[in-house]
N, C-alpha and C positions, 0 to 999 in steps of 0.2 A: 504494500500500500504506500504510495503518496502521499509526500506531506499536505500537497494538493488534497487530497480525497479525504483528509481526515476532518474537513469541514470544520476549520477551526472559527473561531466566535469571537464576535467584537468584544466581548465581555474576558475576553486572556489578555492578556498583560502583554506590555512589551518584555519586558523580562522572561515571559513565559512564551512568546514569543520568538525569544532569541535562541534559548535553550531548546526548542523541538527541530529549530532549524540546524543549530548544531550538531544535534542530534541524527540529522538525516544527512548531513553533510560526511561527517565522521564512518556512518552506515556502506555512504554511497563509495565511497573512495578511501576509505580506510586508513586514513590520516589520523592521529591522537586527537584528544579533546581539547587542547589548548590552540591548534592549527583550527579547525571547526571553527571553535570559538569566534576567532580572531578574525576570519572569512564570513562568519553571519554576521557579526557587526558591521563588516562593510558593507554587509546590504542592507540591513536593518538600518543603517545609514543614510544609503542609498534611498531608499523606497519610502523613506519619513524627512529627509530633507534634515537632520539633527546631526550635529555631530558629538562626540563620545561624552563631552561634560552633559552636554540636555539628554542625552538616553540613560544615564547613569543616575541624573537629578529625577525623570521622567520616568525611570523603569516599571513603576508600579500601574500608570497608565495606560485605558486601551488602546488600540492602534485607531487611529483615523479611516471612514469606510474605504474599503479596497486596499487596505495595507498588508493586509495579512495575506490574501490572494495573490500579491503580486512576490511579496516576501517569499512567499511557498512556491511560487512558478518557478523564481530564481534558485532558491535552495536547490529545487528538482536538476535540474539544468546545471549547478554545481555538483550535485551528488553523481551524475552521470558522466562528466570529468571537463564540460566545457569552462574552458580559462578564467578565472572570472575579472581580468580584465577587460575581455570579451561583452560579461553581464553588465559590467559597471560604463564600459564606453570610456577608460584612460586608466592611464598607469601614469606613476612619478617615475621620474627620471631626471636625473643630476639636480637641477635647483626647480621645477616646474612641471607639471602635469601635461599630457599628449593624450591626444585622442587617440581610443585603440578601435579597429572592426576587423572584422573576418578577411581575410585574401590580404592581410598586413602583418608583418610578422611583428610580437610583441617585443617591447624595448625590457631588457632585463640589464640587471647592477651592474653585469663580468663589462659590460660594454662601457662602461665610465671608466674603467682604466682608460681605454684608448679616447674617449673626452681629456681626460684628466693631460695624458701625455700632448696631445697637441696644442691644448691651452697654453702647457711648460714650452714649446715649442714655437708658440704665436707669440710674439712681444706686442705687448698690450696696445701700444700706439703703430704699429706697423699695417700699411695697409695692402698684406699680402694677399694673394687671391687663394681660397680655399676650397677642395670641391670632395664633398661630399659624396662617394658612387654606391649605387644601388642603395639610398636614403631611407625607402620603406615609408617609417614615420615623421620620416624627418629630425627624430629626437637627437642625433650625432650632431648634423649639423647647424639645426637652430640653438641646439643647447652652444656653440662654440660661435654660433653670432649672437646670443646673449652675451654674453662673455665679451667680446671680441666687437663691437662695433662698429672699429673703426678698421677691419677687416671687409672685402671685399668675399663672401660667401657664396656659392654654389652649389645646388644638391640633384644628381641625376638619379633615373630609376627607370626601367622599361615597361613596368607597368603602370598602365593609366591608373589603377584604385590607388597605391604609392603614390603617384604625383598627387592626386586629388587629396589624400589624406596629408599631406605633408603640406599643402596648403592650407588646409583646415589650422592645422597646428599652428602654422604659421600666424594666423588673425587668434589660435588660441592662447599662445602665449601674448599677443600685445594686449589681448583683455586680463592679461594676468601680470599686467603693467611691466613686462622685458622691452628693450627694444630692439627687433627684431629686422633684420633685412636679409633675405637669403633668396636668390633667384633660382628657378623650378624647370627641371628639362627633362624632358621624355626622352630617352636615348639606352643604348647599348653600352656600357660602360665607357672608355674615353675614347671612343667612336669619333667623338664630334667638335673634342677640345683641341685647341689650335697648338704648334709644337711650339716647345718654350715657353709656355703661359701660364704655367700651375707653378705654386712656391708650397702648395699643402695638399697633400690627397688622404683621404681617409676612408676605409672603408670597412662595413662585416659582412663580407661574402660568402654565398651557402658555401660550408663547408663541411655535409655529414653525407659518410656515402649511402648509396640507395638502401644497402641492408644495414644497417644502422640499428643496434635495436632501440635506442632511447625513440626511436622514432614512431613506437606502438607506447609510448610512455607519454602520463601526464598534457600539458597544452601542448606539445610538439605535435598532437595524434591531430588536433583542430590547426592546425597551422600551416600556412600555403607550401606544400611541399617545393615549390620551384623557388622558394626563398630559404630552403632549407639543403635540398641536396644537390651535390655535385659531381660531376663523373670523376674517375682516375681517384677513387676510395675519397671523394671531398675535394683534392685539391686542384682540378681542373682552370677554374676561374683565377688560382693564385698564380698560375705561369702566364696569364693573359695578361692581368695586371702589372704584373712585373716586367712584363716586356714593353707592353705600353707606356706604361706608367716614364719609363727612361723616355721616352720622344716628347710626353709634354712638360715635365719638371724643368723649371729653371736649373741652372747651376747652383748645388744647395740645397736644393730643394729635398723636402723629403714623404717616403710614401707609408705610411701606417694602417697596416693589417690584423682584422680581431679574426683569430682563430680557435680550434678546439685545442682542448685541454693538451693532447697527445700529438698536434703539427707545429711544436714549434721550430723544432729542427729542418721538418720538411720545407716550412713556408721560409726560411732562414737558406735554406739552400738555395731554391728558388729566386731569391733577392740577390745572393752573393752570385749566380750562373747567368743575371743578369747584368750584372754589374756594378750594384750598389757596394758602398759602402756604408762602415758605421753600423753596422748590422746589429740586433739588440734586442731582449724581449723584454714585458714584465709581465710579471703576474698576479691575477685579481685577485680575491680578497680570499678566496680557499687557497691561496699558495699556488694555481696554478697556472703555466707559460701562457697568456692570453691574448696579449699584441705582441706582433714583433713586425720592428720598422729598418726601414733603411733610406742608406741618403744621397742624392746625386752629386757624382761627384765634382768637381769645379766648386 
């Protein structure tokens, strides 16, 4: 039975509320009770307009008509394993919230290293050109023209729903008071960028191969596979990159790559059989190899 079918009553509590959704969340996908937890709040959130101090002051009160129905539709739909960035429509990422939807692959932390490293890499008043490839949501590179200003930004993507959501984001951070400037191209990765023009490239290219198992796991299983795999066991698109990448970098210039856990030597080889130098990686926040960049040389 559905939390849906259990015909819950204006007269249950938000508290009691929160607790039958956890309850089914926990059921559905087999996560502990503090994960639950922590995931019906967001939509008990969600679906009441409160946030955690008013539902905590509020707990004892009942839901507002149609709360409970829409609460229980979404729990279902978590309990069945769809993302629930998915359910809520944005994820945070680095300092600002992005719009998330379906055929968009979701912005997760491992990816703010490679934010973090190009910020270090962008001198704050310098107004290098930066370009973003295969952008998704946009969140790499608006998050680094937040930051960056007075940077000349660029973000590519070959799918039309990417471009469109990356615009979205774009009008959604300046309502979340950033200021934002980052220009939007429908293209095949540096297809179409002129040689010697780029001083920053950035990118998280699919990188999981087709039999992958994490790929029957979790939000991966809802998530556009063509934003996810890559032929030559993942690293197919890294030998494109890197070869391209050398005809449009200025002199100096450098190209930063997020990868899986276990390519960073391959994606390292890759850069050095191109020619870069300065070759380098770091790793995100579980200790593991997560970008690795290199740099043109002149």
């Amino acid at each position: 039975m559905t939390l849906a079918a259990k015909q819950l009553g204006s007269e249950e509590s938000l508290d009691a509320l929160l607790r039958r959704g956890a309850e089914r969340i926990a059921d559905g996908r087999g996560c502990d009770w503090a994960e639950a937890l922590f995931e019906a709040r967001l939509l008990v959130a969600f679906v009441t307009g409160l946030g955690t101090a008013a539902l905590m002051l509020q707990g004892d009160r009942s839901p507002a008509p149609g709360v409970s129905r829409r609460f229980s539709y979404l729990c279902d739909r978590r309990a069945a394993g769809e993302p629930i960035a998915y359910l809520l429509g944005e994820r945070g990422f680095w300092r600002h919230r992005f719009r998330t939807t379906t055929g968009v692959l979701i912005p997760r932390p491992d990816t703010e290293v490679l934010v973090e490293w190009a910020l270090e890499l962008l001198p704050s008043q310098a107004r290098w050109r930066v370009i973003d490839l295969g952008t998704g949501t946009g969140a790499i590179g608006l998050s680094i023209a937040a930051e960056r200003p007075e940077a000349e930004i660029h973000a590519v993507d070959r799918s039309p729903a990417a471009v469109e959501l990356a615009a979205r984001n774009r009008a959604f951070l300046a309502e979340q008071g950033a200021t934002v400037s980052m220009g939007l191209w429908r293209g095949d990765w540096l297809a179409a960028i002129a040689s010697a023009s780029v001083d920053l490239l950035v990118s998280n290219p699919p990188y999981l191969a087709a039999d992958d198992p994490h790929l029957g796991e979790g939000d991966l299983r809802h998530e556009p596979c063509e934003a996810l795999v890559a032929a030559d066991d993942g690293l197919a698109d890294y030998r494109r990159l890197c070869a391209g990448a050398r005809r449009v970098l200025r002199p100096g210039g450098w190209l930063l790559l997020e990868h899986g856990f276990a390519q960073a030597e391959s994606v390292a080889d890759r850069l050095h059989q191109a020619g870069f130098v300065s070759v380098a990686s770091r790793r995100d926040l579980a200790g593991h190899p997560r970008v690795t960049a290199g740099r043109q040389p002149g």
